[in-house]
N, C-alpha and C positions, 0 to 999 in steps of 0.2 A: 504494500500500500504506500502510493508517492503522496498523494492528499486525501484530506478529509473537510467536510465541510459541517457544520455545527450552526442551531438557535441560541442565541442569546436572548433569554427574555428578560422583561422590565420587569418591577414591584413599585408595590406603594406601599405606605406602612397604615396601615388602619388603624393604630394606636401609637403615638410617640410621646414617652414623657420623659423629658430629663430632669435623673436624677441627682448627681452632683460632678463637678469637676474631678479629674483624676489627676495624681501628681505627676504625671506625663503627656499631662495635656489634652487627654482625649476625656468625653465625660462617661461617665456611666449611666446607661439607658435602659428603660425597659419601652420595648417594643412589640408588633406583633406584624411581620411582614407578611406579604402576600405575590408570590410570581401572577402574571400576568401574561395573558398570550402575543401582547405588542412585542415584539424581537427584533434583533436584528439577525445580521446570516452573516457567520466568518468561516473563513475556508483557510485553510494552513495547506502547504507544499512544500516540502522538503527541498533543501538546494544547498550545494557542496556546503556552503559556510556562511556566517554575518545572518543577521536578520533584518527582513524588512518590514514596512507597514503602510498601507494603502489605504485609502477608501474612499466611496463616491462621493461623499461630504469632508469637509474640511475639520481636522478632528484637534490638530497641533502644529504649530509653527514647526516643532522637532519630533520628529517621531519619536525618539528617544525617551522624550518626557511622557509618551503618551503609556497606559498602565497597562495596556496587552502588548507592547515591546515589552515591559519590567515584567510583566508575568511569563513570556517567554524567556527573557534572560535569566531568569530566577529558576526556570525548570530546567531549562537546559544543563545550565551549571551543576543545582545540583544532583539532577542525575549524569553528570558527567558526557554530556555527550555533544560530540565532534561535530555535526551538521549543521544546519543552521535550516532556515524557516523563512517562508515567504507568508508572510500575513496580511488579505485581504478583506475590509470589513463593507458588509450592504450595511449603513445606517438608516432603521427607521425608528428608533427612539429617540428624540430630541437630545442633544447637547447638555448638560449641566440643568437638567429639568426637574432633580426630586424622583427619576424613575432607573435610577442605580446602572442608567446603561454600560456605562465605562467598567465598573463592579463585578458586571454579566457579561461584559465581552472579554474581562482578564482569568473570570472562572473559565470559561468556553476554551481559551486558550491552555489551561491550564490542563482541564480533560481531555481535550485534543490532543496535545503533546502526550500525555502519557499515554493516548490510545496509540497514535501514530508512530511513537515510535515506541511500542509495548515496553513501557518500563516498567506495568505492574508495580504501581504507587500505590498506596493504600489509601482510605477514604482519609484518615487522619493524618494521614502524609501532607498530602493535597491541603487539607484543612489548615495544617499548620504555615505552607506557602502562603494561602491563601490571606492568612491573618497580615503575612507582612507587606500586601499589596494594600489592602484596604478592610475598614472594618464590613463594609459590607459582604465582601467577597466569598467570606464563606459559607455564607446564604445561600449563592447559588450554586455553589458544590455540593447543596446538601440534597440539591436533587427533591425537592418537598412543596406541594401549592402553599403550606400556611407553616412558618414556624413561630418562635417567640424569641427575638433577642434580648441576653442582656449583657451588663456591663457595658462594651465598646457596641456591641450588637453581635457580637461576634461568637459569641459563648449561646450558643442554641439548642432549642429543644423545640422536634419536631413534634406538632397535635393532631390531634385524628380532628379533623374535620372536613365532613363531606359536603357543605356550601359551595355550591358553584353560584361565583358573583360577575354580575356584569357592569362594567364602569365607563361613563363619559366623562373624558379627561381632555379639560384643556390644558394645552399649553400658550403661554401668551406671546410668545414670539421672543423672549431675551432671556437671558442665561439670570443665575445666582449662585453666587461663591457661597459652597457649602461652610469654609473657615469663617467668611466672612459672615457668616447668622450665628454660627456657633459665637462668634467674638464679639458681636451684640449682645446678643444672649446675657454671656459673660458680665456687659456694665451695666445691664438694666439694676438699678437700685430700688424701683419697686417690686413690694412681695409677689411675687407668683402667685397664680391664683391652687389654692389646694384640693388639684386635681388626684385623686386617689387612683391604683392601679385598679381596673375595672376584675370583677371577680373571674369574670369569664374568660381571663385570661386564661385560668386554671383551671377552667368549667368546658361546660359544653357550647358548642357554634349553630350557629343559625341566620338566616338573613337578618332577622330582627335583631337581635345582640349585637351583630358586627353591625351592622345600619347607628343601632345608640352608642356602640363605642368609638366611634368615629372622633379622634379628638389628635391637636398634634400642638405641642409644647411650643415648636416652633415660628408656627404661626403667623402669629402677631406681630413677631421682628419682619419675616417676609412681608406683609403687608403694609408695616412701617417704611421700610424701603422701596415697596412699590404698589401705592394706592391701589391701581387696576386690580389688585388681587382681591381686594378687599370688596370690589365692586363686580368682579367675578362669582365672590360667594354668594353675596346678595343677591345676583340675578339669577339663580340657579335656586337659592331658597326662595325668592316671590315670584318666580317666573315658572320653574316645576313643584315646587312645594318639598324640596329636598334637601334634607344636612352634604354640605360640600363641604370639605376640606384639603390644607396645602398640605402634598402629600413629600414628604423628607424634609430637605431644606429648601425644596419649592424650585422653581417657581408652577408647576405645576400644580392645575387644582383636580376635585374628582370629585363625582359622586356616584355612590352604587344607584343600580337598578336591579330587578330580577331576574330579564329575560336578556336577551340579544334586540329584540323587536322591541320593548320596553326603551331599553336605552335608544335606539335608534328613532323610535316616536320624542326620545325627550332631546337627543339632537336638532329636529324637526322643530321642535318648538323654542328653542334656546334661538335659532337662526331667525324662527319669524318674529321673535318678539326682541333682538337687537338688533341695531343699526349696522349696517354693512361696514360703515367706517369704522365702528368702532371695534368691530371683531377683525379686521383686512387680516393683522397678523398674527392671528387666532392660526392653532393648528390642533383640527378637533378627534380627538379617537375616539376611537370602541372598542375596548378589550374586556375579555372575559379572562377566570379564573384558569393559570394556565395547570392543567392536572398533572 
């Protein structure tokens, strides 16, 4: 086998709250992710030596910087081996949107490599690579539609739930630095509001419990930074009559529905009831729960 070609899909997190700073900088979280079938598509080819990185959208000034080079460089290494990698990415998950694309395209790479060139890693192997690319990342090495992170988010536990959810998710058209909300975050001097971790964390799922747990710590700083977000939720709650929320560190918003048709009728009516200008660089999906 010279390539292989691989889904990277998105998540959102249906519950985020942070819980405090950590002495290393990163805070301690409890979360409750959820894969999604929005993907992108990366293909890996084997080629004498050096690694490359492509793709039909513009991802990095350097590819070198970008985290599915580092997640190749990082396996290669340390399974020792002499080849190199041509890495080609289809991006159709937004850029820096709160939908962990970058996260899911350095796991993708991750499992790739070790299929392609059968090194026979182990899940915890992987897991541990996986930790020093990004806290997300070993979410979706875990191969599961629903987990629970904590601490960095990284320390997870898979849940039986068999919830298949459907989401319209806008994105609004421009990026947001994950460091940079976290680093608001950080000076806000008003209390937090004392948001408790919901039971069903640890309980059982259903559309209705994930629908009322829908809440994200970070929010408010996203909204701080860029109104539109805030104007997004609202149109979505008096427009469909639906709890939306910014899903990561944003800028991406979301709201479930039940069906595929469901969301697709609340597409329908989000477009007749805003102004064209005002949505131009609107980019609106539909993903469901990816199993």
């Amino acid at each position: 086998m010279t390539s292989i070609t691989l889904t990277a899909p998105a998540k959102v997190n249906l519950f985020l709250k942070i819980l405090n700073k950590r002495k290393d900088g990163y805070h301690n979280i409890s979360t409750l992710f959820e894969r999604i079938s929005l993907a992108d598509t990366i293909t890996i080819t084997k080629r004498p030596s050096g690694i490359t990185v492509s793709s039909d959208k513009f991802i990095t000034r350097n590819p070198k910087d970008n985290l599915v080079y580092k997640a190749a460089e990082l396996i290669l290494k340390h399974a020792r081996v002499k080849s190199g990698v041509r890495i080609y990415i289809k991006k159709n998950i937004p850029i820096a949107a709160g939908l962990g694309g970058g996260s899911s395209d350095a796991a993708s790479v991750l499992m790739g490599l070790n299929s392609l060139f059968r090194l026979k890693l182990k899940e915890g192997e992987l897991a541990a690579l996986g930790k020093k690319l990004g806290a997300d990342v070993p979410f979706f090495l875990l191969q599961t539609p629903f987990a629970i992170g904590r601490e960095k988010g990284d320390v997870l536990s898979k849940i039986n739930c068999k919830a298949r959810l459907w989401h319209l998710i806008i994105y609004p058209g421009f990026k947001l630095s994950t460091k940079d909300i976290y680093e608001a975050f950080d000076l806000l001097t008003i209390k937090m509001r004392d948001v408790k971790i919901p039971r069903s964390l640890n309980g059982t799922y259903d559309y209705n419990s994930l629908e009322r747990m829908l809440y994200n710590d970070l929010e408010h700083i996203a909204i701080a930074k860029k109104m539109v977000l805030g104007r997004i939720v609202e149109r979505l709650a008096s427009y469909l009559g639906r709890k939306a929320i910014v899903s990561g560190s944003g800028p991406s918003v979301f709201c479930l529905c039940r069906t595929r048709k469901e969301a697709m009728a609340a597409k329908r009516e989000l477009f007749r009831k805003t102004p064209a200008g005002e949505r131009k660089s609107w980019q609106v999906l539909i993903a469901g729960t990816k199993i």
